[in-house]
C-alpha positions as CSV (number, residue, x, y, z in Angstrom):
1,X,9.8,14.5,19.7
2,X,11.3,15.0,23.4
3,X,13.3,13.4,25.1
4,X,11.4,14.7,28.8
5,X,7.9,13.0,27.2
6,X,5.9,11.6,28.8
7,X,3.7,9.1,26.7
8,X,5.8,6.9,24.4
9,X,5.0,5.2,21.3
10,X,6.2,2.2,19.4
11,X,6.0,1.8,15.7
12,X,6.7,-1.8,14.8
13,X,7.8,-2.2,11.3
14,X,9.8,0.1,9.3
15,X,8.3,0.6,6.3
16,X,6.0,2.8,4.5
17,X,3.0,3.0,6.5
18,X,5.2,2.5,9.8
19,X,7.4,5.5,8.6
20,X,4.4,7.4,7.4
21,X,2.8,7.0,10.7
22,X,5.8,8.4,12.2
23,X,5.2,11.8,10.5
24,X,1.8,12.0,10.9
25,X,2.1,11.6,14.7
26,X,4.7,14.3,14.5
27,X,2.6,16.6,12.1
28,X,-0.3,16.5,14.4
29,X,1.4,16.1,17.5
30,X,3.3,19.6,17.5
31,X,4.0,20.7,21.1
32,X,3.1,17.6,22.8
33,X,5.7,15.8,24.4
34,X,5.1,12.4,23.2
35,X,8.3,10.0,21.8
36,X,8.1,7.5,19.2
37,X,10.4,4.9,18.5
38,X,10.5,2.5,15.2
39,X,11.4,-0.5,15.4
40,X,12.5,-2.1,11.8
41,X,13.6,-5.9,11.7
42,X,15.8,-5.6,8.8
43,X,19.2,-4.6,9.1
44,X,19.0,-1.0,7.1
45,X,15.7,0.8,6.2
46,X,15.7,-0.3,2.8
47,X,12.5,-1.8,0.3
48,X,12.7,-4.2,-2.4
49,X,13.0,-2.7,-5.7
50,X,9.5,-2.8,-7.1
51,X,7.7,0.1,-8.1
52,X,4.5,1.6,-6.5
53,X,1.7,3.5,-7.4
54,X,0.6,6.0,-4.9
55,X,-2.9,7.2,-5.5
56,X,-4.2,10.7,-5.3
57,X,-5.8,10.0,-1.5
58,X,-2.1,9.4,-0.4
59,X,-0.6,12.0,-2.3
60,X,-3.2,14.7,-0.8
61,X,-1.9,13.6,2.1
62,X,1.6,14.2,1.3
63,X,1.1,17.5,0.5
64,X,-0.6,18.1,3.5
65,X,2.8,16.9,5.1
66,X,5.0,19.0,3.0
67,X,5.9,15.6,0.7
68,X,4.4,16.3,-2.1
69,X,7.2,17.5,-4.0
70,X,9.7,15.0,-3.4
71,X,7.0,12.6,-4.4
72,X,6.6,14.1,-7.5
73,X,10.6,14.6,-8.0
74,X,11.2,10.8,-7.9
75,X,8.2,9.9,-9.8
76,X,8.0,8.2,-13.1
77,X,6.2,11.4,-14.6
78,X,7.9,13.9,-12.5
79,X,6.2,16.8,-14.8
80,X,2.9,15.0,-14.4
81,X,2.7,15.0,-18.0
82,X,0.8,11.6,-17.8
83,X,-1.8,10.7,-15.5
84,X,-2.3,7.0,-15.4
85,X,-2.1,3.9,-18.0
86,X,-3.8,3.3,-21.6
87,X,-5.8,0.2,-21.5
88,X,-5.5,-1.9,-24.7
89,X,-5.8,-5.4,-26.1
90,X,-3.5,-8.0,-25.0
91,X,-3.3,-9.6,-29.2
92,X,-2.9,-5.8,-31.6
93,X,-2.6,-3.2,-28.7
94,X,-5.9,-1.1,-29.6
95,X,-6.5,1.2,-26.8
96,X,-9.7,0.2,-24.8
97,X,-10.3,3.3,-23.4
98,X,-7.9,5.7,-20.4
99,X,-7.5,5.1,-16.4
100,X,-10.1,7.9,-15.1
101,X,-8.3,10.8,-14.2
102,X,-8.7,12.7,-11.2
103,X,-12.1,14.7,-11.2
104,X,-11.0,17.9,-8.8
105,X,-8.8,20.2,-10.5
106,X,-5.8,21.1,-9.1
107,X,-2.0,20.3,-7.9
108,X,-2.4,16.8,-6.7
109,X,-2.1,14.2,-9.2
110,X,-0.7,10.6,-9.6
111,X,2.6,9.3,-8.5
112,X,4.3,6.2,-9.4
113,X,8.0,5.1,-8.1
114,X,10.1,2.3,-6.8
115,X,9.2,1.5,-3.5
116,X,12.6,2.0,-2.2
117,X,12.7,6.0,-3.6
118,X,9.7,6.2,-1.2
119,X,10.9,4.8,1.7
120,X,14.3,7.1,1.7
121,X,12.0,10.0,1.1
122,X,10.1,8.8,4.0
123,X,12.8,8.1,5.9
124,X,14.7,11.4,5.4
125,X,11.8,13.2,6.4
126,X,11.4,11.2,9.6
127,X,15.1,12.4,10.6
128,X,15.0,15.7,9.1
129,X,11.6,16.3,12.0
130,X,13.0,14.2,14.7
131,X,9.7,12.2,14.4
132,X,11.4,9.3,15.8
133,X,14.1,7.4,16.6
134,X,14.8,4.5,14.0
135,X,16.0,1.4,15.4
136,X,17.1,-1.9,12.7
137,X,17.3,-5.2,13.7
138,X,14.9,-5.7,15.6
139,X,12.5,-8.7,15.0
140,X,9.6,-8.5,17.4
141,X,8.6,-11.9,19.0
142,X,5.6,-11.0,21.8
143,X,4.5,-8.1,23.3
144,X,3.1,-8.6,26.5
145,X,0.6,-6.1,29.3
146,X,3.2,-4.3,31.9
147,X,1.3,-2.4,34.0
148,X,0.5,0.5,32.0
149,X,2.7,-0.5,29.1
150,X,3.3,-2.4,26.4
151,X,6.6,-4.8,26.8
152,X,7.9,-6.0,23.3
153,X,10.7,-8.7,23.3
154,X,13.2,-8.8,20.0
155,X,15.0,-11.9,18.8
156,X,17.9,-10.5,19.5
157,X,16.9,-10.9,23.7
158,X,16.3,-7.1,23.7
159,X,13.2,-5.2,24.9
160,X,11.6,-1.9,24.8
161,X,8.4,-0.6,26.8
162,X,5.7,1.9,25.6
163,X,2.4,3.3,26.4
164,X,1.1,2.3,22.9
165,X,1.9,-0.1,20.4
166,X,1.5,0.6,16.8
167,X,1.6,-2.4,14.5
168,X,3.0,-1.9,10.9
169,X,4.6,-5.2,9.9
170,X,2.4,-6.2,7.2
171,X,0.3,-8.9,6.0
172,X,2.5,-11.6,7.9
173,X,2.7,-9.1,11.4
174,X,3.6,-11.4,14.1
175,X,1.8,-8.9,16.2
176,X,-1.6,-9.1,14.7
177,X,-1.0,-13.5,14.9
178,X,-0.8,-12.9,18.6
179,X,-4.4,-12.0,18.6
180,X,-5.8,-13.4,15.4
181,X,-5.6,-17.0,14.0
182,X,-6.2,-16.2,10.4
183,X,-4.3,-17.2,7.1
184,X,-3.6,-15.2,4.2
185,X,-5.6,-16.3,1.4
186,X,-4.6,-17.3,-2.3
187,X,-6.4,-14.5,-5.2
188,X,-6.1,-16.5,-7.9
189,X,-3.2,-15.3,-9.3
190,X,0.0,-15.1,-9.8
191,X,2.5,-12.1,-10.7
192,X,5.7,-11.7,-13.0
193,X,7.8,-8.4,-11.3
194,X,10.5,-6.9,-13.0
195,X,12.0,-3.6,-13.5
196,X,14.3,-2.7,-16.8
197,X,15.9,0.5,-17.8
198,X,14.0,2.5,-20.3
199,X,17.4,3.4,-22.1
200,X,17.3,-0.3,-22.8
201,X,13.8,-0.2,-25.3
202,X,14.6,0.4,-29.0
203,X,11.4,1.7,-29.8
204,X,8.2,2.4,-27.7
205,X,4.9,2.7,-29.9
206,X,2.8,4.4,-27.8
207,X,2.6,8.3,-26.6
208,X,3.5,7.0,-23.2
209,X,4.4,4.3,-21.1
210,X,2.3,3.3,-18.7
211,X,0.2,0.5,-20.4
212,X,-2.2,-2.2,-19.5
213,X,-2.9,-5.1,-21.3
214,X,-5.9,-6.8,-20.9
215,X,-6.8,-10.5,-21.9
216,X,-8.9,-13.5,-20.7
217,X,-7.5,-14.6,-17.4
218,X,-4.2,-12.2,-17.4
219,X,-3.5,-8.5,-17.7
220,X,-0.1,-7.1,-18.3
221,X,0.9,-3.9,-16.6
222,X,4.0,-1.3,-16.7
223,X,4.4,2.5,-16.0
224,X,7.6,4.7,-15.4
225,X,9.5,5.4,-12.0
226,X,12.6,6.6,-10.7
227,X,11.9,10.2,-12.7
228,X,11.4,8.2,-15.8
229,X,14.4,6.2,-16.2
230,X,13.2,2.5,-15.2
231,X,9.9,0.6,-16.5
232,X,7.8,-1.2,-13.7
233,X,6.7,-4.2,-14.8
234,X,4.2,-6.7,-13.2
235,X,2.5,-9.2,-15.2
236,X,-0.8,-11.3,-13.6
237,X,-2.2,-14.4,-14.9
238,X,-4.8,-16.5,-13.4
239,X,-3.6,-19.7,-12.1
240,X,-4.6,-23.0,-9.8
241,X,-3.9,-23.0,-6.1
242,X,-2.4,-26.1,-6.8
243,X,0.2,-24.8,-8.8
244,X,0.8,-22.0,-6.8
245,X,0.9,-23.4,-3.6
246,X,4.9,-24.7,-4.8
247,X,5.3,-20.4,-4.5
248,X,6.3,-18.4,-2.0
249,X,4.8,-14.9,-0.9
250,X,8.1,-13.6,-1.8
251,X,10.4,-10.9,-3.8
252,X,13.4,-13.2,-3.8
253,X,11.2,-16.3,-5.5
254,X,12.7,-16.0,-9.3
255,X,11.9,-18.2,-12.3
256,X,13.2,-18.6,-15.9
257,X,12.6,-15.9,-18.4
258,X,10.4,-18.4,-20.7
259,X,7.8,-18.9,-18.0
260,X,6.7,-15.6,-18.6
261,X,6.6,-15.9,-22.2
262,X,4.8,-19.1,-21.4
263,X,1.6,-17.2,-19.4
264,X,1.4,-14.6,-22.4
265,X,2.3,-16.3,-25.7
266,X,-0.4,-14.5,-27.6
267,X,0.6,-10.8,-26.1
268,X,1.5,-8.3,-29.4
269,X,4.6,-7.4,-30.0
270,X,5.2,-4.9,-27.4
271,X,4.8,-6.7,-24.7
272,X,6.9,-9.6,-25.7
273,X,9.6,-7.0,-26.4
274,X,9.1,-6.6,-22.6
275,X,9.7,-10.0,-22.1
276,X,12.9,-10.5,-23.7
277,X,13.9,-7.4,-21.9
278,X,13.4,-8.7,-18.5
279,X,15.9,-10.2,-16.2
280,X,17.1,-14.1,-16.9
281,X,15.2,-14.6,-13.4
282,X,12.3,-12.5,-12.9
283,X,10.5,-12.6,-9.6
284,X,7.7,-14.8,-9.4
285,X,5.3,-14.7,-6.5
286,X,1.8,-15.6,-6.0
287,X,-0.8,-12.7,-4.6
288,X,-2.6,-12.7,-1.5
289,X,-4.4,-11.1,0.8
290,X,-6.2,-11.7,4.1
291,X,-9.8,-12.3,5.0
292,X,-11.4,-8.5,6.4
293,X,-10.7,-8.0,10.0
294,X,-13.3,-6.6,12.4
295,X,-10.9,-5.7,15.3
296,X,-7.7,-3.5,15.0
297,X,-6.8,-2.7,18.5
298,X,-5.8,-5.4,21.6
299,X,-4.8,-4.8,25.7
300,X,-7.0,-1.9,26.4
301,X,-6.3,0.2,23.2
302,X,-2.4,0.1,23.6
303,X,-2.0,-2.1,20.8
304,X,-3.4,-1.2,17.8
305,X,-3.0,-2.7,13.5
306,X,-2.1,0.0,11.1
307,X,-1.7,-0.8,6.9
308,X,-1.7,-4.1,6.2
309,X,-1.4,-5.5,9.5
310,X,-4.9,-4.3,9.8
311,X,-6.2,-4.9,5.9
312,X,-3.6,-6.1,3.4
313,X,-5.3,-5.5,0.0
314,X,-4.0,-6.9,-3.4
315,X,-2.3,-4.7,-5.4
316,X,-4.8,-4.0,-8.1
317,X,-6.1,-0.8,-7.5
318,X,-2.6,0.9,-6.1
319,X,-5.0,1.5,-3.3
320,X,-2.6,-0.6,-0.3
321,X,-0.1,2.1,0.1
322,X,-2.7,4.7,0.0
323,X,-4.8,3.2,2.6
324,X,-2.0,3.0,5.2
325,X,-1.5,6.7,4.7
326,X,-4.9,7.3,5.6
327,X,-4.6,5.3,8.9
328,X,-1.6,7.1,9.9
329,X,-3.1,10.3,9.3
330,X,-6.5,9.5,11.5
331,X,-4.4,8.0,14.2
332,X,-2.2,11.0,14.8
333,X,-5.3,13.0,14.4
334,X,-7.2,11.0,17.2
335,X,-4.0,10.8,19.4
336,X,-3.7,14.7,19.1
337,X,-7.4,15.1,20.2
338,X,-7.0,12.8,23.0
339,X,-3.8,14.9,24.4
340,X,-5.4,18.1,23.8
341,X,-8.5,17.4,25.9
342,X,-11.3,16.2,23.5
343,X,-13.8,15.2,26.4
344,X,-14.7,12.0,24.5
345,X,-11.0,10.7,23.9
346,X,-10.0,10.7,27.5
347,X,-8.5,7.4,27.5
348,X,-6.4,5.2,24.4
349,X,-10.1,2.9,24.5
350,X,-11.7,5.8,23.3
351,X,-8.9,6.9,20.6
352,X,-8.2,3.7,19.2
353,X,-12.4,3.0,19.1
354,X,-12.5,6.1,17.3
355,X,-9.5,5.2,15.0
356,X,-11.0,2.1,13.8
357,X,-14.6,3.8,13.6
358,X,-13.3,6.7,11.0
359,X,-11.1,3.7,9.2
360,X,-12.1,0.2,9.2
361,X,-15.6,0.6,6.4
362,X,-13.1,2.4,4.2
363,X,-10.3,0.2,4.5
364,X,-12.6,-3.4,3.7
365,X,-14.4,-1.5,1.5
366,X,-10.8,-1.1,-0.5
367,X,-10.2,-4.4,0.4
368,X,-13.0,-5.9,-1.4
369,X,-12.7,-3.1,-4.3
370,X,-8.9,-4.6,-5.0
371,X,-10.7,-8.5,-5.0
372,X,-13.0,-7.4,-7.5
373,X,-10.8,-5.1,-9.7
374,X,-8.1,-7.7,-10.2
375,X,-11.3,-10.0,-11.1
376,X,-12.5,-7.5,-13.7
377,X,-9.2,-6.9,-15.6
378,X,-8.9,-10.3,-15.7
379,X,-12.8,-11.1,-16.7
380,X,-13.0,-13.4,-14.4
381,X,-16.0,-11.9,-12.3
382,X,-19.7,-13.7,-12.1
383,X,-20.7,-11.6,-14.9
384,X,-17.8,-11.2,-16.9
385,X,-16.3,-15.0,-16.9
386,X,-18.7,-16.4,-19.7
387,X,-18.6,-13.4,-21.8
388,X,-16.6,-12.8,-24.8
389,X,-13.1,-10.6,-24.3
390,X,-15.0,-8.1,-27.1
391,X,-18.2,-8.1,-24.5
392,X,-16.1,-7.5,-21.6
393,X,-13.6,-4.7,-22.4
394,X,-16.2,-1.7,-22.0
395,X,-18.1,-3.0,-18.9
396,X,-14.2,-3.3,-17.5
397,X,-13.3,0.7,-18.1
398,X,-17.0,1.3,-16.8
399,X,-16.5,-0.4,-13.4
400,X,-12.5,0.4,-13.1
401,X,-14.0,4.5,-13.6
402,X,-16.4,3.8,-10.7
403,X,-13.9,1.9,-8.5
404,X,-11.5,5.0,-8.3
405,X,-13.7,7.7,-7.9
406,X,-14.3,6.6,-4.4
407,X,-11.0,5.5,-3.5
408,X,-9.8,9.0,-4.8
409,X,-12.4,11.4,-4.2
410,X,-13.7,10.6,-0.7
411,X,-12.5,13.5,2.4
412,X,-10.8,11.6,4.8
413,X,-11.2,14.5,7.6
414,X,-15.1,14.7,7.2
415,X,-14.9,10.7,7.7
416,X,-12.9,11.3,10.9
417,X,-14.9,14.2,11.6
418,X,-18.1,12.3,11.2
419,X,-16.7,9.1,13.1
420,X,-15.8,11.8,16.4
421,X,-19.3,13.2,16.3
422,X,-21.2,9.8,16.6
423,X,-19.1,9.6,19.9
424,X,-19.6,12.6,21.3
425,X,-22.0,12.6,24.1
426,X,-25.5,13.9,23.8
């Protein structure tokens, strides 16, 4: 970043995928005198406690930024001893069969860790690069055309101008509700978060801890973070829009201790262990996502949706942060072409047409993986719904298999590589 550039970029929304973005415009970017600026509403760069799971499509991409390491340093399996959860039956704990490790051998593998470890890492990486400048309070309210620029006005009566806009303020963005009338829509479900110090289990049965329970209508999930010291726990169960509608989207929304024990009263001992374990108020929140979005980019191509501004996912497939990493890394690819010549990105029309053309099928097509996933564990699919638990359980580890493969597996360059040649001219 310079401070004689001479196309600037905003990054709205201080989180993963905004910080992300950051670095991959800098990674790409080398030598071009481009500024970005991000502009984070809270008052410190900081997430909420939960834990994420950050698949092997984002972590290939961390290594590719020189992350991977401090990925894997703050991860719950920091010698990558374990690879992903042990399904087993919600009532004895019989193991149903393994999360489907990666394919390719090789360094990259799975990392799972609070959500606020990431962002620091994230963060310190961003500063370490002089990526950007990282700005906190500021709550965007409209962002308006000016002239060639982008004008965004702040709550606090403050305003910044940019040639390009990039919107990272998740599934609520105010940005993306300037263009689109949509609402976020109610899964089904609900989810029990938690997270309780490992030192704090008497006994755990099982070779290791990331575990998945599965049942009618619920599935129980924890895995390590923070190097192994803390147990993730979210817990989904299938309920009514009518009694979740009295729920916010929220982390701060708690509820008693016995509720969960309520949802899974037939859970083996393990997992009510678990229970007692957790906090006297657990967070309670109900899951949604948003309706798939055809257009990510407004005024010209200096306002474009990144993560899930663009297509919030639920949670089930750990694919959400993942995907966001992804459209960082095309959009700083597609900006560096455009600065470097590319005769078919000669204007932010063409690179942000491009972005959403290498992106978008990939990103819905996660989107409606993470529907049907959460439906499967949960046997609540067409298919699945009238069948016995028994009938489901290996038609479940069949499809979960198939799901990740993809999501894992799939070269994100050739897609962007494929997406620039259908644009070049003939």
């Amino acid at each position: 970043m310079s401070a004689e550039s001479n196309f600037s970029i905003a990054i709205v929304g201080g989180g993963i995928g905004g910080l992300f973005a950051a670095l991959c415009l800098n990674h790409h970017c080398q030598g071009i005198l481009i500024s970005v600026d991000v502009y984070e509403q809270a008052a410190e760069y900081k997430e909420i406690g939960a834990g994420i799971g950050v698949g092997i499509n984002g972590v290939r991409l961390a290594h590719k930024m020189g992350l991977a390491e401090r990925l894997y340093a703050l991860s719950g399996n920091p010698e990558g001893k374990a690879s992903g959860p042990v399904f087993r039956r919600y009532d004895n704990g019989e193991e149903l069969f393994r999360w489907p490790l990666p394919l390719k051998p090789g360094p990259i593998r799975l990392a799972s860790c609070s959500r606020s470890a990431l962002l620091d890492v994230l963060k310190s990486a961003v500063e370490e690069r002089s990526a950007a400048r990282l700005h906190t309070g500021k709550t965007c309210q409209k962002v308006e055309e000016y002239g060639d620029k982008i004008k965004i006005s702040f709550a606090d009566g403050t305003t910044a101008k940019a040639n390009m806009l990039i919107a990272c303020d998740g599934i609520h963005s105010a940005i993306r509700s300037q263009f689109v009338s949509d609402q976020a829509t109610y899964s089904g479900q609900i989810a029990y978060r938690d997270i309780i110090p490992i030192s704090s289990i008497p006994k755990w049965p099982y070779e290791n801890y990331a575990t998945m329970w599965l049942a009618k209508h619920s599935h129980f999930f924890v895995y390590p973070i923070s190097q192994g010291r803390e147990l993730n726990v979210i817990a989904f169960t299938n309920t009514p829009e009518t009694e979740a509608d009295k729920l916010a989207e929220s982390w701060t929304t708690t509820c008693e201790r016995a509720d969960v024990q309520a949802d899974f009263p037939d859970h083996e001992e393990t997992v009510q262990m678990i229970i007692r374990l957790m906090a006297g108020k657990p967070s309670r929140w109900r899951i949604n996502d948003r309706e798939p979005l055809n257009q990510w980019h407004f005024m010209g191509g200096k306002v474009v949706l990144l993560g899930d501004s663009a297509h919030s996912m639920l949670p089930h497939m750990g694919a959400g942060s993942g995907q966001a990493m992804e459209d960082g890394w095309v959009l700083g690819r597609a900006l560096c072409d455009h600065f470097t010549g590319t005769s078919e990105l000669s204007d932010l029309q063409s690179v942000v047409n491009l972005y959403q053309s290498a992106r978008l099928p990939r990103a819905q097509k996660a989107q409606a993986a993470s529907r049907q996933v959460g439906n499967t564990y949960d046997c609540q699919t067409e298919d699945l719904i009238d069948l016995t638990f028994d009938e489901c359980c290996p038609i479940i580890g069949e499809r979960i298999a198939a799901a990740m493969k993809w999501v894992w597996d799939e070269d994100l360059d050739v897609c962007y590589e494929n997406a620039r040649e259908k644009m070049a001219p003939t």
